[in-house]
C-alpha positions, 0 to 999 in steps of 0.5 A, a space after each residue: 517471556 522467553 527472547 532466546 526462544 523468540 529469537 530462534 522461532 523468528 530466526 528459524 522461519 526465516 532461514 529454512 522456513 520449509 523445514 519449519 512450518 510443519 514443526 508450527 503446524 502441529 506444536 500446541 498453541 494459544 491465542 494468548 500464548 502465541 500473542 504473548 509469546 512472540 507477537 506483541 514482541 515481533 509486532 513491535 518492531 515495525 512501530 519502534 522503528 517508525 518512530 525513531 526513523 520520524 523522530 531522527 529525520 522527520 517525515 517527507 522534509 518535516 519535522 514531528 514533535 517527538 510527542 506525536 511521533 510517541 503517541 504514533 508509535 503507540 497507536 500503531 503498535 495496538 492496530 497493528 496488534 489488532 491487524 494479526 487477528 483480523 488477518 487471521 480471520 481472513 485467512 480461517 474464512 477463506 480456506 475452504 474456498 481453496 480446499 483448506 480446513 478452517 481452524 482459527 488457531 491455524 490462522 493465526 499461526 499463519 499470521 504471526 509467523 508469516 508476517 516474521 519477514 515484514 517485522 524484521 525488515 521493518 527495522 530497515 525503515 531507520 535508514 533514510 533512502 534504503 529503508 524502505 527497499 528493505 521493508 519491501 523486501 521484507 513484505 515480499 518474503 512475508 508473502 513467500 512464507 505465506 505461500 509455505 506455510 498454509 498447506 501446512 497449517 490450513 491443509 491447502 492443496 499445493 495446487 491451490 495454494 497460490 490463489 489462497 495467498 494471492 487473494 489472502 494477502 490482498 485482502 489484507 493489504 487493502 485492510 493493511 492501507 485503511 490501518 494507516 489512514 487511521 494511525 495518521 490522524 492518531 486519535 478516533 474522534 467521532 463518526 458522524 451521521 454521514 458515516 465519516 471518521 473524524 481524527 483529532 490528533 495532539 495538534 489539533 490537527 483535524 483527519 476525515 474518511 469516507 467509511 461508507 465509500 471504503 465499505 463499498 470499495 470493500 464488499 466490491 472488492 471481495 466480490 471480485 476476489 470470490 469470483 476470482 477464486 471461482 475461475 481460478 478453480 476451474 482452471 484447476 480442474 482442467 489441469 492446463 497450466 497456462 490456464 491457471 496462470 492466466 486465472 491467477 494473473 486475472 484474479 490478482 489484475 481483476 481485483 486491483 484494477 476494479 472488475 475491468 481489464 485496462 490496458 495502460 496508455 502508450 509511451 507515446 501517448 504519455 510522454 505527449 503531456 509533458 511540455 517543452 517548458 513548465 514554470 519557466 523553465 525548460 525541459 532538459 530529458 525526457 522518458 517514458 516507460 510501460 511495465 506488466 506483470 501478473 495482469 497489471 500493466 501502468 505507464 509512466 513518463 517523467 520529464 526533467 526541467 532547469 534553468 541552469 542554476 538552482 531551479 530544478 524539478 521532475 514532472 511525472 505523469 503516470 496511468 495507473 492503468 490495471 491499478 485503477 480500481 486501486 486508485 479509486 479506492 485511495 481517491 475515496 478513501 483518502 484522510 483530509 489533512 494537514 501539518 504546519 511546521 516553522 517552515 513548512 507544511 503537508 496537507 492531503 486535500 479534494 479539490 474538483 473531485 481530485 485528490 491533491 496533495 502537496 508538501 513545502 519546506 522554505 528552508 530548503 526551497 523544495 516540495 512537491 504538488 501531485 493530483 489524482 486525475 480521472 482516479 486512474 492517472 497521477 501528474 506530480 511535481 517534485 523538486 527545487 522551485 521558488 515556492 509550491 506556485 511554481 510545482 503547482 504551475 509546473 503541473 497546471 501545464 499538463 493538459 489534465 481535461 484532456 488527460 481525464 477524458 482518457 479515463 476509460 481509454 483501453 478500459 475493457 469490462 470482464 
């Protein structure tokens, strides 16, 4: 194993990946070469980082033994290991659909040298506050590097290169999402005749998924990505411009949202759930903001409440509008667990049929309680209380029947 040569490939791609993506396109390689040779070193960064960042400052204000921050580490670090590949065959299987030539070492190539960015920024993730910006940015130019590389490696036309990334990294991002409902429970247990994942993890700490409701989410969503694709190239076709961007803006809003167009509650409308006063305490601002971009549109509203001392807390109510169809799926697919500390706990749980989770430090007084509702709009309570009664007193405030009758307000089917 070479590392100069590692470090000078990683250090390539990211700084003139134009001139080095055709140099990858047309080098020798193998699957175990290219996993040898730079995955397995590269794949590493994003796990080690986890674990120092869990083990130096803890997770959401608790605190991990540093054996299950290890065993964590290790786990995500063979999934993620498996993840190369599974993307890869993603991208092999959808190149024809975009013009492109299948070739599954291309695919992977694809793959390891794209996803350079996000392994590399992952390193930011030992930073407390700005960690996670970074990683952000690192999966965003992760998504430019697969932008470049595939006419190169997969023969996409650049006229449809866009979509072929747009529905690949998608796709992947859904498999990405399931890849950490899994390393949370550490350790597959069992799947029951009921088709439900059960994770045992080194406190015996008990984690359950739905896997019939995420192959469902699943085929569900590719079905709509395929259709997506299909408008998309007919767009293509006509040689409209503004045609094709409202097609690649429809496939990417088409898939997340769940096959509907959704436009998001007004400002108005949302900053009518926060109160005057929650939990015994008063509001002191508030604010509300409706964002779109690229087919997705949401609205948030947050409101911030004290009683001059050292009770504080921010109530936030939130339409995911356009990402509802994403909110579904978490709803559905979301781990039931949870984590006791000396002073503290996290558990993620289904209550009425609405994902709740809630998290509670009695050393420092603070936590935070949030409740999907409707699996389209999100109430959540943060801050410095008493104890977790007051967060969740704080989100008991807002008028949630209503907010839930709301669900399919705005909601248009394609």
């Amino acid at each position: 194993m070479d590392f100069a040569k590692i470090i000078a490939r990683a250090k390539a791609i990211l700084t003139t990946p134009k001139t080095e993506w055709p140099a990858i396109a047309i080098e020798p390689e193998t699957p175990k070469g290219l996993y040898l040779n730079y995955v397995v070193v590269l794949a590493a960064l994003p796990a080690v980082a986890g674990f120092v960042r869990s083990s130096l400052y803890g997770f959401g204000g608790l605190a991990i033994p540093i054996g299950i921050s290890f065993t964590q580490m290790v786990v995500s670090y063979l999934l993620s290991l498996a993840l190369v590949y599974i993307a890869a065959l993603i991208v092999n299987a959808l190149a024809p659909s975009f013009g492109g030539q299948k070739d599954m070492m291309q695919a992977l190539k694809t793959v390891a040298y794209a996803w350079t960015g996000y392994w590399v920024a992952s390193i930011g993730l030992i930073l407390p506050w700005i960690g996670l910006p970074i990683a952000i940015a690192g999966l965003i130019y992760t998504i430019y590097l697969t932008y470049l590389g595939v006419p190169h490696t997969m023969k996409a036309p650049i006229d449809r290169t866009a979509g072929y990334t747009a529905v690949s990294v998608i796709i992947g991002i859904v498999i990405g999402w399931i890849l950490t409902a899994i390393v949370s429970g550490i350790f597959l247990h069992s799947v029951n005749h009921a088709g439900t994942l059960s994770f045992t993890d080194g406190e015996g700490r008990q984690v359950t998924v739905d896997t019939g409701a995420m192959a469902a989410k699943l085929d569900a969503m590719g079905k709509r990505a395929e259709e997506a694709s299909k408008a998309m190239d007919e767009a293509r076709k006509s040689g409209d411009v503004a045609a094709q961007q409202a097609a690649a803006d429809k496939m990417v809003g088409a898939t997340l949202s769940g096959g509907s167009k959704v436009e998001s509650l007004s400002t108005e409308q949302m900053k009518g759930f926060l109160p005057d006063s929650v939990a015994g305490l008063k509001r002191e601002s508030v604010s509300a903001a409706r964002n779109a971009s690229m087919g997705i549109q949401v609205t948030e509203a947050q409101a911030n409440y004290g009683d001059g001392n050292d009770h504080s807390l921010e109530l936030d109510v939130s339409d995911t509008g356009s990402m509802k169809g994403m909110m579904a799926m978490a709803s559905a697919l979301a781990p039931q667990s949870e984590t006791q500390t000396d002073h503290g706990y996290e558990k993620t749980y289904t209550e009425h049929g609405r994902m709740v989770q809630e998290r509670w430090d009695s050393a420092s007084k603070e936590g935070e309680y949030s409740v999907v509702v409707g699996q389209r709009f999100t109430v959540k309570a943060t801050g410095h209380a008493d104890s977790i009664d007051q967060l969740k007193q704080a989100v008991a405030a807002v008028d949630l029947s209503k907010l839930e009758s709301l669900k399919d307000e705005g909601v248009a089917k394609e």
